[in-house]
C-alpha positions as semicolon CSV with decimal commas, in nm:
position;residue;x (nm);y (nm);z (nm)
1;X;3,011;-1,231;0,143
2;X;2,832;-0,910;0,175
3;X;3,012;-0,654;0,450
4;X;2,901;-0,361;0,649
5;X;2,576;-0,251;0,657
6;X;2,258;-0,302;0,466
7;X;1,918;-0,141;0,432
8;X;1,540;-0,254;0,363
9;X;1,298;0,013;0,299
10;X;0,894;-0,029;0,218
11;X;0,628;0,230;0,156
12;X;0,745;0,382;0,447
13;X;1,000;0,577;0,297
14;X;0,712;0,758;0,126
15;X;0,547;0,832;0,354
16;X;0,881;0,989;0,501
17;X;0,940;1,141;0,191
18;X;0,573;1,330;0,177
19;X;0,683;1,446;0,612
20;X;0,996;1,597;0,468
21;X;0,907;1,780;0,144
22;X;0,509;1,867;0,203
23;X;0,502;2,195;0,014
24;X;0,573;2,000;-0,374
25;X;0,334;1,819;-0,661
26;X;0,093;1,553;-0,677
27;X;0,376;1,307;-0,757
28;X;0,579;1,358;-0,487
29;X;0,228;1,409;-0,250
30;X;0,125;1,042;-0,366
31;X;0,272;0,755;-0,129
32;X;0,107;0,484;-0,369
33;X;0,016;0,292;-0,114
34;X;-0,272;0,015;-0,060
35;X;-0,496;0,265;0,136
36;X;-0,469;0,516;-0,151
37;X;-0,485;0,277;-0,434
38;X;-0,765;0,032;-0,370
39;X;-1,047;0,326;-0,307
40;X;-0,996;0,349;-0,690
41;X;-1,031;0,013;-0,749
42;X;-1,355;-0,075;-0,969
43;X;-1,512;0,234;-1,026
44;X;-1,676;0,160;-1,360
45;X;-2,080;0,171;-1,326
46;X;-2,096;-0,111;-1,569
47;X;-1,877;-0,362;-1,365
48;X;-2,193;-0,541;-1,175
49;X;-1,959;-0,834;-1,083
50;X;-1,981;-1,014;-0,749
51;X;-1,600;-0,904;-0,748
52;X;-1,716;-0,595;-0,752
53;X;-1,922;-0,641;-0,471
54;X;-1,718;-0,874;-0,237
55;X;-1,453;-0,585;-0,292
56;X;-1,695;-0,285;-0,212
57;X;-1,815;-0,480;0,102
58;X;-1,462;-0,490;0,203
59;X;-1,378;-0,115;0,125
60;X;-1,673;-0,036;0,340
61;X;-1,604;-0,224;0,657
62;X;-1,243;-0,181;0,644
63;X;-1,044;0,131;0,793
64;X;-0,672;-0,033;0,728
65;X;-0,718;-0,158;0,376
66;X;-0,458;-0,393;0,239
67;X;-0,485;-0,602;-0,090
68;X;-0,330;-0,865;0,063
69;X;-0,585;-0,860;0,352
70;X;-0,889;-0,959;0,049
71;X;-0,669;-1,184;-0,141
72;X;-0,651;-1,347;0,165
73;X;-1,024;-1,337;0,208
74;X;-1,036;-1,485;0,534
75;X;-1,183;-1,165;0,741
76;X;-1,511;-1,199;0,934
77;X;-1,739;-1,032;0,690
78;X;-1,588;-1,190;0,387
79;X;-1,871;-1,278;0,128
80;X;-1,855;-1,594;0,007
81;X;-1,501;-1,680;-0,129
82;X;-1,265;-1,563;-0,393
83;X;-1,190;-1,797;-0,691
84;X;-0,858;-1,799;-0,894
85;X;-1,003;-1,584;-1,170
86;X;-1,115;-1,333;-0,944
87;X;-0,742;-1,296;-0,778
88;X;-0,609;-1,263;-1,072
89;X;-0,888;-0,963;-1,175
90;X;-0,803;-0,823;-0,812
91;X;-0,435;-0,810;-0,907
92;X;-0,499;-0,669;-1,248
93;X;-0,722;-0,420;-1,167
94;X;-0,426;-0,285;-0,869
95;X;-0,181;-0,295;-1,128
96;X;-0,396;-0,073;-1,384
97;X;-0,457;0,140;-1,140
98;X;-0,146;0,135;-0,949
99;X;-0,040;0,266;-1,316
100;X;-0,303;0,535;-1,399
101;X;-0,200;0,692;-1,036
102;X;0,163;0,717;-1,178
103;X;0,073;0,824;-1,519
104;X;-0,198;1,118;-1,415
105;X;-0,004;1,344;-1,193
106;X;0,305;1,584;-1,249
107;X;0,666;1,496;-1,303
108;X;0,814;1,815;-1,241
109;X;1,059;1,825;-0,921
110;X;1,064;2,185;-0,748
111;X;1,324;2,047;-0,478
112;X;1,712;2,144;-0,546
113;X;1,995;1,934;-0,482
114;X;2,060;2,071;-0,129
115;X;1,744;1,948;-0,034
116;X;1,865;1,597;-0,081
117;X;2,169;1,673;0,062
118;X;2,096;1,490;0,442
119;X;1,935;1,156;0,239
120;X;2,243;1,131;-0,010
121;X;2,491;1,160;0,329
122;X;2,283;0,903;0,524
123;X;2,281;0,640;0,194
124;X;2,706;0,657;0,218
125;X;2,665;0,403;0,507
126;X;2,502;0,143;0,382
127;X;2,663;-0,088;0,033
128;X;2,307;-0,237;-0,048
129;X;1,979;-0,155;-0,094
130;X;1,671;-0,385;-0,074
131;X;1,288;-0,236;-0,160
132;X;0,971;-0,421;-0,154
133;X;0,786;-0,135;-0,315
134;X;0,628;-0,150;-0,654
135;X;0,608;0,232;-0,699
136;X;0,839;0,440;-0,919
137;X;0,909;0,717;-0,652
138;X;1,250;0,586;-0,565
139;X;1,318;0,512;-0,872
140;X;1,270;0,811;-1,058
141;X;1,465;1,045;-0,839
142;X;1,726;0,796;-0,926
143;X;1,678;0,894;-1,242
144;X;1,766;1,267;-1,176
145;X;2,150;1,256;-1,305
146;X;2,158;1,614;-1,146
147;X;2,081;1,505;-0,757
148;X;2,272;1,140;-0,787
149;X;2,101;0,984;-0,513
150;X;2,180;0,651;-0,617
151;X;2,516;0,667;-0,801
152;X;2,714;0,413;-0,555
153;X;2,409;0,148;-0,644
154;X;2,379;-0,045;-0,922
155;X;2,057;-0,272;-0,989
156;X;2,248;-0,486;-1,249
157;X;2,025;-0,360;-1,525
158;X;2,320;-0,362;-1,745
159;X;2,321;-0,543;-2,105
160;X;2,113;-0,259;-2,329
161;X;1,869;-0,445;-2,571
162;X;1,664;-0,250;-2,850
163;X;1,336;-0,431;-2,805
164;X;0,986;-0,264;-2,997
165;X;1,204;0,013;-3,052
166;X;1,226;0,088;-2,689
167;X;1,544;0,129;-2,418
168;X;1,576;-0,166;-2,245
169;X;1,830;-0,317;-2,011
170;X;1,885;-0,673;-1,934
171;X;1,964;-0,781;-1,563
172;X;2,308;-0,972;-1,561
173;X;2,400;-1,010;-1,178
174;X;2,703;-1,210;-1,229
175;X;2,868;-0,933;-1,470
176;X;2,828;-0,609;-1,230
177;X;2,809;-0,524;-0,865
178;X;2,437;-0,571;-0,738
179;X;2,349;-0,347;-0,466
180;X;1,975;-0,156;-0,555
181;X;1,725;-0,491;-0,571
182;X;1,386;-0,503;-0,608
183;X;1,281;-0,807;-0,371
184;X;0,908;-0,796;-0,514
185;X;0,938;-0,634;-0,857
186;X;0,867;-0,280;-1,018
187;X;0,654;-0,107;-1,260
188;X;0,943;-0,029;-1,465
189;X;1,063;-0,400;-1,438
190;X;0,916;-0,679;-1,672
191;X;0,978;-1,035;-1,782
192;X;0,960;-1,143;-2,166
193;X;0,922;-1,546;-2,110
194;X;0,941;-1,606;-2,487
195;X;1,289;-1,497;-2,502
196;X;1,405;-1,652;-2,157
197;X;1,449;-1,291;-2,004
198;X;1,294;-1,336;-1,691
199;X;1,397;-0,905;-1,612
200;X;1,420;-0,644;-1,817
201;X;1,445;-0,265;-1,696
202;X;1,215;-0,001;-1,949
203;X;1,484;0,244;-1,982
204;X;1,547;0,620;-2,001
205;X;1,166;0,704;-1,929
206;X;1,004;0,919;-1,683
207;X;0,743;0,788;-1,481
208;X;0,462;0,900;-1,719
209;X;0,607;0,806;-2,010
210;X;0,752;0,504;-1,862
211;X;0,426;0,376;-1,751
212;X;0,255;0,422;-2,141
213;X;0,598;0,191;-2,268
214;X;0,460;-0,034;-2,010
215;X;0,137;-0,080;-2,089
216;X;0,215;-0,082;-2,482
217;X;0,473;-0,366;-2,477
218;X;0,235;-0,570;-2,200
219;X;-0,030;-0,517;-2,456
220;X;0,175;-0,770;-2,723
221;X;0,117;-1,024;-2,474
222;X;0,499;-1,104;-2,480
223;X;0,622;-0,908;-2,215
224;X;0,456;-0,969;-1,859
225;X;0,459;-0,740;-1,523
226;X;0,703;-0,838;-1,303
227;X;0,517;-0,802;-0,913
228;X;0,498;-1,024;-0,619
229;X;0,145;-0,998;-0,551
230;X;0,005;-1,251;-0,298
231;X;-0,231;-1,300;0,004
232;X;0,036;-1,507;0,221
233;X;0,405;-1,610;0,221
234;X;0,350;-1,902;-0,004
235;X;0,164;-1,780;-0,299
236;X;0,485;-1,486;-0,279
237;X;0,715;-1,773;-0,320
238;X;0,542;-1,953;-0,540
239;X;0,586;-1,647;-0,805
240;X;0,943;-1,599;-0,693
241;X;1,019;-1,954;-0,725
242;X;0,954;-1,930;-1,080
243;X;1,131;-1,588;-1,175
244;X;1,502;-1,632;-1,177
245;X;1,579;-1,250;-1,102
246;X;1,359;-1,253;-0,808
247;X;1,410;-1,541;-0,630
248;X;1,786;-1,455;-0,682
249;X;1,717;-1,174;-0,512
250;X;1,545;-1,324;-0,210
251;X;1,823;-1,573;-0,221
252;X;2,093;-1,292;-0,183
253;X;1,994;-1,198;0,176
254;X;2,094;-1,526;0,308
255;X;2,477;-1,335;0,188
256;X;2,435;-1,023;0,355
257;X;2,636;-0,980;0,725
258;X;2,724;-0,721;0,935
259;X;2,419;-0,476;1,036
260;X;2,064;-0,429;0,863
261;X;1,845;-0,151;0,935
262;X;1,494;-0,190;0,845
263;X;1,319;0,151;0,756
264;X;0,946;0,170;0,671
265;X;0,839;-0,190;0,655
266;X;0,512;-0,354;0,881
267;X;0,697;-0,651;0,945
268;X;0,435;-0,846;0,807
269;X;0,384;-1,233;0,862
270;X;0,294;-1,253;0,431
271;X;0,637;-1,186;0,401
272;X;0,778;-1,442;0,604
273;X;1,000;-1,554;0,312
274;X;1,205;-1,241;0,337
275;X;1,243;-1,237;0,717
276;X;1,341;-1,642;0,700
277;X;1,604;-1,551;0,453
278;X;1,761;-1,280;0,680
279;X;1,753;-1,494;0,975
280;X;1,940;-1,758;0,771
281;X;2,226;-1,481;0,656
282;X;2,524;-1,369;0,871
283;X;2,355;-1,057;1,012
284;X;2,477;-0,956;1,322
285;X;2,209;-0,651;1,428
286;X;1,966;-0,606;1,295
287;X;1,693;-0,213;1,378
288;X;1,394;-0,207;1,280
289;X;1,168;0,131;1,268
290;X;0,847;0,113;1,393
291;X;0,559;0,394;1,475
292;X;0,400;0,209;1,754
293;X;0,524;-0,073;1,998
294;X;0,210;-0,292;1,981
295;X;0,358;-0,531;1,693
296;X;0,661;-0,564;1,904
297;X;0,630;-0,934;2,043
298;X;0,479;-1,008;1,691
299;X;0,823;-0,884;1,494
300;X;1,049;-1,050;1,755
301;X;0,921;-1,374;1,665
302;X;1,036;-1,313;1,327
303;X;1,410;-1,261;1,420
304;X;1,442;-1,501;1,729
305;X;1,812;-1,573;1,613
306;X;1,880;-1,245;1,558
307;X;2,018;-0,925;1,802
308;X;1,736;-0,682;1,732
309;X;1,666;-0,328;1,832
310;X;1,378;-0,078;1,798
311;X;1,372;0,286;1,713
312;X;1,105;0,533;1,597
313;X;1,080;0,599;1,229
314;X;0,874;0,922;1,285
315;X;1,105;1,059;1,508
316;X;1,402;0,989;1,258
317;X;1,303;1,086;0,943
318;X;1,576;0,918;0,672
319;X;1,528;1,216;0,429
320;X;1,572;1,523;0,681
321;X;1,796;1,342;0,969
322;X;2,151;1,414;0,967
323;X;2,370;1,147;1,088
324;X;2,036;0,980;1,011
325;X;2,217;0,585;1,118
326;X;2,368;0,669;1,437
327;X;2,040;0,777;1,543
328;X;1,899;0,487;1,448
329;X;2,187;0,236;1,579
């Protein structure tokens, strides 16, 4: 079993990240979330689809946007309905995106290693990490040898593979420690079905360049992006059923114990599977961050097994806080 304490972070955590260090580049600036990303979303003047225009309809009545709000495609001014070849266009066309966003801005990092210096105390306390983000912001300051954020995590990338001449690492979870997981994939993560690899890491890459070794190996058509995408709790399972790395990874909360804190994350009912899983482990506390208490009754429902607290994420900032989990505890 799993001891001490664990911690699940969303898009939150860029959004905490952009509070913290607001003087810094486009890169950092970007949170890469759904309100940023789907504005961007079919802008060529040639697409005439009624995709295009079921999606345009929705950008225009909307003020929250969320993809998985129009996969859905059950709101009140829904057009007509979405097919299976349009979901899958949806999803494509956020991923391409999703990519471009990563790939146009600036990689440098202005910020020195004191900066990090409250975040990389606060991480000591916990001996697992969870993310449902798809984003490579975590990520690549991991990748910064010089601040070592992340050196006391390992995502069990570990068996290197020379594949199209690229860096890649093959996930083997039974041969290292697994404590950084990525519960609904990541753009540096991708599955190669042809030779039973259902994760591989793209290696050694900055974000930029990292994203162009993406695209070029998806473009052979034998490696595939590895994302949850998915309007409701079942279609998520239904892709994580049928990836071996990530529905081991869903499966390894049911092993966690001790406490959890839960730091930018809606709570949301499409990811049921993850909250079921948690309520089924030996988790004794479990604080969730929230910026408003209007969801409260809502998230309760989710945990009704569970001891659960509340505290404000705005007001406890994980990057900037010191003695960030006492405050939150």
């Amino acid at each position: 079993m799993e001891t001490n304490k664990t911690l699940i972070v969303g898009c939150g955590i860029n959004y905490a990240f952009n509070n913290a260090f607001k003087a810094i580049n486009s890169f950092y600036r970007s949170n890469f979330s759904y309100t940023e990303i789907l504005p961007q979303m079919f802008k060529d003047p040639k697409n005439t689809s009624d995709l295009k225009s079921k999606f345009q309809n929705y950008l225009n009545n909307h003020n929250n946007l969320n993809l998985e709000e129009f996969l859905r495609y059950g709101f009140a001014d829904a057009i007509g309905s979405l097919c299976e070849k349009e979901r899958e266009e949806i999803k494509n066309e956020f991923i391409k995106i999703l990519g471009k966003n990563h790939r146009d801005v600036t990689f440098k990092l202005p910020l020195q290693d004191e900066d990090f210096q409250p975040f990389k105390e606060n991480l000591k306390a916990f001996n697992r990490i969870y993310t449902t983000n798809f984003d490579l912001k975590l990520y690549y300051l991991m990748a910064k040898p010089e601040l070592k954020l992340f050196d006391s995590f390992k995502d069990g990338f570990c068996e290197k593979l020379k594949c199209e001449d690229f860096d890649i690492h093959l996930f083997k979870a039974r041969s290292t420690p697994w404590s950084l997981v990525y519960l609904h994939g990541s753009m540096h993560l991708l599955s190669y079905p042809e030779a039973d690899f259902d994760a591989l890491k793209i290696a050694k890459a900055q974000s930029g360049n990292l994203i162009e070794k993406r695209e070029k190996l998806c473009s052979s058509g034998k490696f595939h992006d590895l994302f949850v995408l998915g309007g409701t709790t079942e279609e998520k399972l239904d892709i994580i059923e049928n990836n071996s790395y990530l529905k081991n990874a869903l499966e390894s909360l049911k092993n966690i114990e001790g406490d959890l804190i839960i730091y930018g994350c809606s709570i949301d009912d499409n990811d049921a599977h993850i909250w079921q899983n948690i309520c089924n482990s030996r988790i004794k506390n479990i604080y969730i961050g929230i910026s408003s208490d209007k969801d409260i009754d809502r998230i309760k429902n989710h945990f009704k097994n569970k001891n659960i607290a509340f505290y404000c994420q705005d007001d406890n900032n994980i990057w900037k806080v010191v003695d960030w989990l006492n405050k939150v505890t």
